[in-house]
N, C-alpha and C positions, 0 to 999 in steps of 0.2 A: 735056166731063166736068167736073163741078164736085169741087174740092176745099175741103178746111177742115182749118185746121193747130190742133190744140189740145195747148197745153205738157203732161204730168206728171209730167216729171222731168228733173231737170236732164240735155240732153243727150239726151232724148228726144223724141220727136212723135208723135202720132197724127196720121195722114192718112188722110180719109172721102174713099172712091174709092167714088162709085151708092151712099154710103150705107153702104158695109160698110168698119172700124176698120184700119187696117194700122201697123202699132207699126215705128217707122223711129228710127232711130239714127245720127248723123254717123259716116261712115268714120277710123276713129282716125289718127293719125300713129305708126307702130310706133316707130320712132330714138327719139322724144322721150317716146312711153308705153310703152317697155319697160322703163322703173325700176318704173312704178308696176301693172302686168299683168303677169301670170304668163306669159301666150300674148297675143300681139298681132300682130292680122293685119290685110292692106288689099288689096285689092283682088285677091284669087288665085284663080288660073284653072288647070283643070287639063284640057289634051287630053288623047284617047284615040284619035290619027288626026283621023278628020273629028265623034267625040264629045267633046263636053264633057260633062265629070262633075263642074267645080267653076266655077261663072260667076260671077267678079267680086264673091269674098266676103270681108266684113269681120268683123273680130269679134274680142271680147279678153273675155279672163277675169280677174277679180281674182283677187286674194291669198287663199285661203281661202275659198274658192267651189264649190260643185259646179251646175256649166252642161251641160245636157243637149241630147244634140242628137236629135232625131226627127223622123222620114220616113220614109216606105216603101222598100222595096229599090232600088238604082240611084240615092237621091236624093242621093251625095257624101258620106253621112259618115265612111265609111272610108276614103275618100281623105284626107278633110282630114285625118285623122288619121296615116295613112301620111306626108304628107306632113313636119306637126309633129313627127314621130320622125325624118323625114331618110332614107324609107324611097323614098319617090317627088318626084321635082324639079317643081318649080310651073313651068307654062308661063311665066308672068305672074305680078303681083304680089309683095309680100312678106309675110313670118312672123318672131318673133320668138317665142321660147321661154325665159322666165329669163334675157331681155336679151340672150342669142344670137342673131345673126340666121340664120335657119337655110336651108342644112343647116350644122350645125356638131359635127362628132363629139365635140367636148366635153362635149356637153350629154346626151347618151347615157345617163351613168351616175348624171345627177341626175334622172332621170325614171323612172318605171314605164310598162310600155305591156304590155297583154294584147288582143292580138289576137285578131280573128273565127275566122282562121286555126288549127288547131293549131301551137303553138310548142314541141312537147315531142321529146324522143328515145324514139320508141315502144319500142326494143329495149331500153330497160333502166328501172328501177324508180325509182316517183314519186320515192324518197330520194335516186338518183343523179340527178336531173334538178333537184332542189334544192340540193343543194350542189354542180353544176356552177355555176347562176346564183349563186350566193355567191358562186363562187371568181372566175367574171367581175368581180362588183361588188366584190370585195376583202372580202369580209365572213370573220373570222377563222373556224375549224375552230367555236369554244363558241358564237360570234352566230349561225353557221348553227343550230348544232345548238335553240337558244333560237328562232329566228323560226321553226324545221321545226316546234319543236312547238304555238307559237300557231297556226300559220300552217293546220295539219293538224285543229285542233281549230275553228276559227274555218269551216274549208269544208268539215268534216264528214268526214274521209278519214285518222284516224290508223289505223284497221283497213286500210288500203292504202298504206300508207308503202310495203314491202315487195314490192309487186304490179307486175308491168310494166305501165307505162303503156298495150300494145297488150292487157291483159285488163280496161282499166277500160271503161265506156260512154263515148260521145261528153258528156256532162254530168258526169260525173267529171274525164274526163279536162278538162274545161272548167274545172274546180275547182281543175285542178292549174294552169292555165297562170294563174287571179286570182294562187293563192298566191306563183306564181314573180316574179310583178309586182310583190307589194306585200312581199320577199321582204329587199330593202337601206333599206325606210322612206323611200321619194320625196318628195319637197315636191310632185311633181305627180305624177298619174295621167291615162292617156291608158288609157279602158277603154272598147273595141269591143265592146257586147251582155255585160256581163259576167255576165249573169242565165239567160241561154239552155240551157234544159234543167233549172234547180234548181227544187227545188218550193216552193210557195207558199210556205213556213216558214221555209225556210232561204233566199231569197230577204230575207223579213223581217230575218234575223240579218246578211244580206251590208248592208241598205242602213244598217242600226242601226249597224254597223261605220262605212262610210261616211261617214257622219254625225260620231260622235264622232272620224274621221280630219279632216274639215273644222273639226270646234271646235276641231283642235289643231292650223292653219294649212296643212292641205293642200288642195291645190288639183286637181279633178277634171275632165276632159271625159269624157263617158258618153253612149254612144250606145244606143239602146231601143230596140224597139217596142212595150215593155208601157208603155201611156199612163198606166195608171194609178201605174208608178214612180215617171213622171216629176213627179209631187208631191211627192214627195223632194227634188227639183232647188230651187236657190236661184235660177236661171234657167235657164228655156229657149228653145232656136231650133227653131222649126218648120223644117224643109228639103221643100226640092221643085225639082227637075231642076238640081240643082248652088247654089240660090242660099236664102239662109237669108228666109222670105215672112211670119214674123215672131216676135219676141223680147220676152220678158220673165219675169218670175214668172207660175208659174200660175194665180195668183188672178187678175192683172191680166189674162190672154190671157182667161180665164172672164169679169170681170166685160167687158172689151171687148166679145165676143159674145156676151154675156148667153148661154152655157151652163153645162150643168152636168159635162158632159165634155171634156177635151183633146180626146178625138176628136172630137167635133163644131165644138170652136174648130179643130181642125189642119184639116175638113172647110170650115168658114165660110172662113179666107185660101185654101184653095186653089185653091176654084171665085173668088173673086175674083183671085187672082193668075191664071188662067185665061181670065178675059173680059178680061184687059188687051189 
């Protein structure tokens, strides 16, 4: 099998495997690059018995970044992110979170994470379920009551402040669990599907959010599978069966596979990381 190594960035390579582009990246040193990444990770593995769900991945996010991770179901990206909150232990390798090497309960209170999962207390009301997570992150009686109200207004749901969370829809109730995340102002956000169930528009208003949360130095991992979000991402990793088969900005994974879709580029590395 013939290969060919061509620079584009510092730090990066393309490698032509039968012809088809695979965008490759040196495995970081986390100790010595977790001043300068937000998340820095090497070589972590994560069993499940005799599955693996995370094989041998590396990967770091800058300062003020939003890196999207996408793949189909089972492909590891809620793992890796269970993991980075300190929620599931890496069989192998390490992570570093905000120069914490993790798991480190410290680092708990300086992140945001909204899981796939429900995270809420269904028996009682979106309001009580906010100024619980306040009172967690130390946020005073007036900062709650100031982020309840952007917070409710920004995911559409100040007419349910009031309502128990077991009367809203599984996509409300999905709305409450963003708002409780981004509830104490994170430097980082650890956000699993945070789109799932919102409709087209207000999807619009969550990534616009987003975005001006990134031009004010925050830093995001966000997992999809709406391909077309993922243009919003400052970078993405394709995933497939635990291991990230390739990374970069979207325009760059486009023009490598000269398509005009993520999904067709996430289709071109898969069938090649397939015939390996």
């Amino acid at each position: 099998m013939k290969e060919t190594n061509q620079e584009i960035e510092a730090g990066a390579v393309i490698v032509l495997r039968d012809g088809l582009p695979v965008l490759s990246t040196p495995a970081p040193s986390p100790a010595k690059e977790s001043v300068t990444y937000d998340v820095c990770i090497r070589h972590l593995t994560k069993n499940f018995g005799g599955f693996r769900a995370v094989n041998n991945l590396s990967l770091r996010l800058k300062h003020g970044e939003i890196y999207g991770l996408l793949g189909p179901n089972g492909a590891g990206k809620t793992t890796v992110i269970k993991i980075l909150c300190g929620l599931l232990r890496a069989s192998a390798g390490e992570a570093y979170v905000l120069g914490a090497k993790i798991p480190d309960p410290g680092v708990v209170s300086r992140v945001g994470y909204m899981p796939q999962e429900l995270a809420l207390y269904r028996g009682v009301t979106v309001h009580q379920n906010i100024a619980f997570y306040g009172n967690v992150f130390g946020l005073s009686k007036r900062q709650i009551e100031t982020r309840e109200k952007e917070l409710l207004k920004l995911v559409d749901l100040q007419a349910a402040k009031d309502l128990l969370v077991d009367q809203l829809s599984g996509g409300m109730q999905h709305r409450v669990s963003l708002a409780c995340a981004l509830l104490h102002q994170p430097k980082l956000l650890f956000l699993d599907e945070p789109t799932v169930g919102v409709d087209p528009d207000l999807r619009a208003s969550f990534w616009s959010y987003f975005e001006n949360l990134r031009d004010a130095g925050v830093t995001m991992l966000i997992t999809t599978h709406y391909m077309d979000e993922a243009r919003h991402c400052d970078r993405i990793g394709f995933m497939r069966e635990g291991r990230i088969i390739a990374e970069g900005s979207p325009s760059e994974l486009l023009t490598l596979t000269r398509t005009e879709s993520l999904e067709d580029a996430f289709s071109i590395y898969s069938k090649s990381e397939g015939s390996q």
